[in-house]
C-alpha positions in Angstrom: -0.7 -64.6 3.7 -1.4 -62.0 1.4 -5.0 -59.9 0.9 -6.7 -56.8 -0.8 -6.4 -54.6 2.3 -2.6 -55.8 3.3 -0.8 -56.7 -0.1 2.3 -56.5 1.5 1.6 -59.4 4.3 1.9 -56.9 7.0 0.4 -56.9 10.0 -3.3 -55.1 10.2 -2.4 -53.2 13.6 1.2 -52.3 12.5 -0.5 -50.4 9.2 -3.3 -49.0 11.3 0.1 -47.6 14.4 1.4 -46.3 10.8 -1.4 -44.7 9.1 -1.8 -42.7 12.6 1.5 -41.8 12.8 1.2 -40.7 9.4 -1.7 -38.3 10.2 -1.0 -36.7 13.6 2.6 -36.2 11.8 0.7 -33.9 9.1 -2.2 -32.1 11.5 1.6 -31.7 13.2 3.4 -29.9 10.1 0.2 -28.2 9.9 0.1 -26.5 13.1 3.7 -25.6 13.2 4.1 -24.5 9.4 1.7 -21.2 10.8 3.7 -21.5 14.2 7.1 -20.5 12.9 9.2 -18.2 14.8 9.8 -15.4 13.4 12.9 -12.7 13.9 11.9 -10.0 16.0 12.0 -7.2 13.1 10.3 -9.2 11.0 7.4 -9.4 13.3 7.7 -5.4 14.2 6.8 -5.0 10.9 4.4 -7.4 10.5 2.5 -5.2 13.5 3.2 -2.5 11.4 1.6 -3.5 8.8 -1.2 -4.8 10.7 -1.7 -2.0 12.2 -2.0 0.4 9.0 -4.4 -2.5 7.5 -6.7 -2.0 10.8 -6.3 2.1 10.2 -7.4 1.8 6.7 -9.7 -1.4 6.2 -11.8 -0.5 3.3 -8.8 0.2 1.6 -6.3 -2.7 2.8 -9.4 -5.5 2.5 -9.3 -6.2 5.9 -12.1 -8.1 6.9 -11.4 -10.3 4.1 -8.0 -10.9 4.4 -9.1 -11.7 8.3 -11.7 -14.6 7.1 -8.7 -16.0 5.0 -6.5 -15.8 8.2 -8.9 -17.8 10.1 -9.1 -20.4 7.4 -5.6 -21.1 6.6 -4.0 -19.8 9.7 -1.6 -17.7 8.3 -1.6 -14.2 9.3 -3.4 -11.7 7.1 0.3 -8.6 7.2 1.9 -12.1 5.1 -0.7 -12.2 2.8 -1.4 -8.5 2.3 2.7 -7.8 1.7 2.4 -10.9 -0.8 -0.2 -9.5 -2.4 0.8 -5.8 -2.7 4.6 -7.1 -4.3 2.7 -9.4 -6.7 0.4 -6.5 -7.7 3.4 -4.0 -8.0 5.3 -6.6 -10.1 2.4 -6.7 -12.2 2.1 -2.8 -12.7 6.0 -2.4 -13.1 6.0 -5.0 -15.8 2.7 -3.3 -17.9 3.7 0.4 -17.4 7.4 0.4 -15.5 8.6 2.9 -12.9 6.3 5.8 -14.2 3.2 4.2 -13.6 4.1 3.4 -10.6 5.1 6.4 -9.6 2.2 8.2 -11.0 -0.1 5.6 -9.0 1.9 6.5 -6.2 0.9 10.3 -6.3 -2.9 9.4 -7.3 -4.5 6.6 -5.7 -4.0 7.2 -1.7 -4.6 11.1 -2.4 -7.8 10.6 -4.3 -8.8 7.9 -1.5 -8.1 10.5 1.3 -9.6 13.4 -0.8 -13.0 11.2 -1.2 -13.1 10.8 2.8 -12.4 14.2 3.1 -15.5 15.2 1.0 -17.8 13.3 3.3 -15.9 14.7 7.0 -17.1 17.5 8.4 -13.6 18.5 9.7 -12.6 21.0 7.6 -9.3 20.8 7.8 -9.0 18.1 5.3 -10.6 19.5 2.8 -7.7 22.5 2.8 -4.9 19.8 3.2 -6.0 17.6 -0.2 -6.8 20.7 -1.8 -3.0 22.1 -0.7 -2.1 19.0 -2.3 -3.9 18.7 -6.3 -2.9 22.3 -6.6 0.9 21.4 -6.3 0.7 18.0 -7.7 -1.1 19.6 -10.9 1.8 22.0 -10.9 4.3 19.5 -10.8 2.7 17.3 -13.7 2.5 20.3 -16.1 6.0 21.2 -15.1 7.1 17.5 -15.6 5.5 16.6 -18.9 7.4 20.3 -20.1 10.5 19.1 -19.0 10.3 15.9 -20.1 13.6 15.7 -22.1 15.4 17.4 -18.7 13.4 14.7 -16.7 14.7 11.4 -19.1 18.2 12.8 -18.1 18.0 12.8 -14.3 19.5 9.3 -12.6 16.6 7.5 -10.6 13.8 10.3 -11.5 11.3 8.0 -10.7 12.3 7.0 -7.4 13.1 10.3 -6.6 9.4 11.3 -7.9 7.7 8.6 -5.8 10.0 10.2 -2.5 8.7 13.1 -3.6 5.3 13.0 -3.5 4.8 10.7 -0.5 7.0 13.4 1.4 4.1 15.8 -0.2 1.3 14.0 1.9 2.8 11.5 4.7 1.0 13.5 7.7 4.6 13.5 9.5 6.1 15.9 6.9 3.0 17.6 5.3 5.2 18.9 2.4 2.7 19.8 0.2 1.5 22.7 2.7 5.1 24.0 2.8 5.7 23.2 -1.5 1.9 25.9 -1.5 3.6 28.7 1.4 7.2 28.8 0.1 6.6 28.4 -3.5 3.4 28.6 -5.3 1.7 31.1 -2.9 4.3 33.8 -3.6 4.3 33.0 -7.5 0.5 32.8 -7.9 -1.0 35.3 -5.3 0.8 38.3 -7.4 -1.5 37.4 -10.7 -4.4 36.4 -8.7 -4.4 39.5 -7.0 -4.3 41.7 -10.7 -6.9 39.5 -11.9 -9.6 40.4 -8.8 -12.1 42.9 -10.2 -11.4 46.9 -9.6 -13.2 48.1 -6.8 -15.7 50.8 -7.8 -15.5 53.9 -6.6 -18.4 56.5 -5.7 
């Protein structure tokens, strides 16, 4: 016989076996969609990542990204990468590989310089500096030799190598770009431009 709970005619305890087969199969999906092995490299770099969020977590939205890994079980390198290539996406389509590029040399410079302002290590304070004097070299260079710059095969890319090479701590190029190069230019014109001593 038929009935509002069971239009079918099926049996009550059958529908209740399936209805619980149906839900321990999701809670199942659930747990393994966040359980999914991985390949080895990808996981390498997910630690990599997670490490540089945990070095940096005012800047990388750690603790955040931590409460959302608790809530939806998946882990917070995934969501940060996802977010970071939807946000670059975003900034290549509004202002293309020059923006980027220019964010590139500005934002995690003027991060670091800001911490470097509040450190007592002085040290800091002479490696940003190092850094804005070339990188305000190399813009007033660039924007003269713009029509040079439009003719040079991936300039951007080769910009953005450029100027991470000019403050990853592993190459410190910037400090080398100020003793091989601008040093020797400038120090000549500085040193005409200190005041005559006077003599008695």
């Amino acid at each position: 016989s038929f009935s509002k709970n069971d239009p079918f005619g099926c049996n009550p305890s059958i529908i209740k076996s399936i209805r619980w087969i149906s839900i321990t199969f999701e809670n199942t999906n659930k747990k393994h969609l966040t359980m999914i092995a991985l390949p080895p490299q990808v996981e390498k770099a997910l630690e990599k990542v997670d490490h540089f969020m945990a070095k940096y977590p005012s800047l990388t939205q750690y603790e955040k990204l931590k409460e959302l890994e608790d809530k939806f079980e998946v882990p917070k390198a995934i969501v940060f990468v996802v977010a970071t290539t939807i946000l670059s996406l975003l900034v290549w389509f509004v202002g293309g590989a020059k923006l980027i590029s220019d964010l590139i040399g500005f934002l995690y410079p003027a991060y670091m310089s800001f911490k470097a302002i509040d450190s007592v290590d002085t040290a800091d304070n002479t490696q940003w500096l190092t850094y804005w004097v070339v990188f305000s070299l190399f813009s007033i260079t660039e924007q003269t030799a713009m029509a040079l710059t439009s003719l040079i095969p991936f300039y951007f890319y080769i910009k953005c190598a450029f100027f991470l090479w000019l403050y990853h701590p592993r190459f410190m190029g910037a400090q080398m770009v100020y003793n091989d190069v601008v040093r020797p230019l400038l120090l000549p014109y500085l040193e005409m431009a200190k005041p005559a001593k006077k003599t008695s």
